[in-house]
N, C-alpha and C positions, 0 to 999 in steps of 0.2 A: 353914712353909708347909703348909695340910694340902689335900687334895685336889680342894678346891671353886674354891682360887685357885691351885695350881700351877700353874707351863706347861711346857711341853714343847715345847719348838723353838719352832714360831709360831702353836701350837694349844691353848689352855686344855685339862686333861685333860677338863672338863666339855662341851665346845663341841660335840660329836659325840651325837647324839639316843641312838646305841647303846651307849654305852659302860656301862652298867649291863648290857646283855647278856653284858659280857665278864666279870662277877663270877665268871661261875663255870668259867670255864678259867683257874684259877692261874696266871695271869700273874704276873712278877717286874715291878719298877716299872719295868726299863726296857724289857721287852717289852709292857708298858700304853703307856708312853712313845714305843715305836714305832707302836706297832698304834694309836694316836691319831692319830698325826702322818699314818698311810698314810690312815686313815680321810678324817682334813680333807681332806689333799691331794687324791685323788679325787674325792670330794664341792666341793673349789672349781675342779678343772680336768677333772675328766671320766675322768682318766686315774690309771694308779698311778704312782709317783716309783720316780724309778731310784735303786741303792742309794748313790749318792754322795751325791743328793739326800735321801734319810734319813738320811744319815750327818749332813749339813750341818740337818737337821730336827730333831736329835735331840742335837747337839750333840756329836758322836761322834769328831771332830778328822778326817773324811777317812778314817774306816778302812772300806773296802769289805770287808776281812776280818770284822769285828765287826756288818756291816750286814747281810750277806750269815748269820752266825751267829744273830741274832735274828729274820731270814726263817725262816729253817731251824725255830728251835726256835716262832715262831708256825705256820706249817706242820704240824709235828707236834701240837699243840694243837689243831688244826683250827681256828683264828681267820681262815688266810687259806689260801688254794691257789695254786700259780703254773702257766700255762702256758709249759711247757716252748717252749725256742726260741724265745717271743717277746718283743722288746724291752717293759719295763714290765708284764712276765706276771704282776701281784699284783692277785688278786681275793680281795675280802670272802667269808666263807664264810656262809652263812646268816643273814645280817642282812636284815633287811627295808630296804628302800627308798621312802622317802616320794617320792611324785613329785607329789602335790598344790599342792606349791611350785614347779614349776617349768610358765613357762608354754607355752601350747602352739606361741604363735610360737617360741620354744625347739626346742618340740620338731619342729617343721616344719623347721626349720633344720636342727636334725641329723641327720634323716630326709634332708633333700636331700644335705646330704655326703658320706652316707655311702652312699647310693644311686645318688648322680647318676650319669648314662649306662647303668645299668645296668634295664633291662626286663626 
């Protein structure tokens, strides 16, 4: 299987518009294999996955030890940063963001959620 049709949990390595950005932080295949899987995920819920949920992405048998290890070493890479103390604290580090694709009832939508009551 070479790169263009492997998958990686439930994510085509290819599937992700950025992953060519990531040629040049030497990534290992299963730190590509993560940092793909965090990518989709975010990008189809909004949100980062918690490390059980990469574990289970990534096909990792459940090891929060080994999930939590390839955070760390994408981390040091600069590929992703975490906010400390909050739940699902993994953000993309300087990837650009297409938002042309998303529509603006979308974005009304999550403008009101995430504001609502708040003036």
């Amino acid at each position: 299987m070479n790169a263009a049709t492997a998958f990686t949990g439930r994510y085509p390595i290819h599937s992700h518009p950025t992953c060519a950005d990531w040629a040049d932080l030497a990534l290992t295949p299963r730190e590509h294999q993560a940092l793909t899987f965090i990518a989709g995920y975010i990008s189809d819920h909004g949100f980062a996955p918690t490390l059980v949920e990469i574990c289970d992405g990534i096909g990792a048998a459940r090891s929060r030890g080994r999930a939590h290890a390839l955070v760390t070493q994408l981390e040091q890479k600069k590929a992703i940063r975490r906010v400390r103390g909050q739940d699902r604290g993994i953000v993309l580090v300087d990837r650009p963001v297409d938002l042309s694709s998303i529509s603006d009832a979308a974005i009304a939508t999550e403008y009101a959620r995430r504001f609502a009551g708040k003036h």
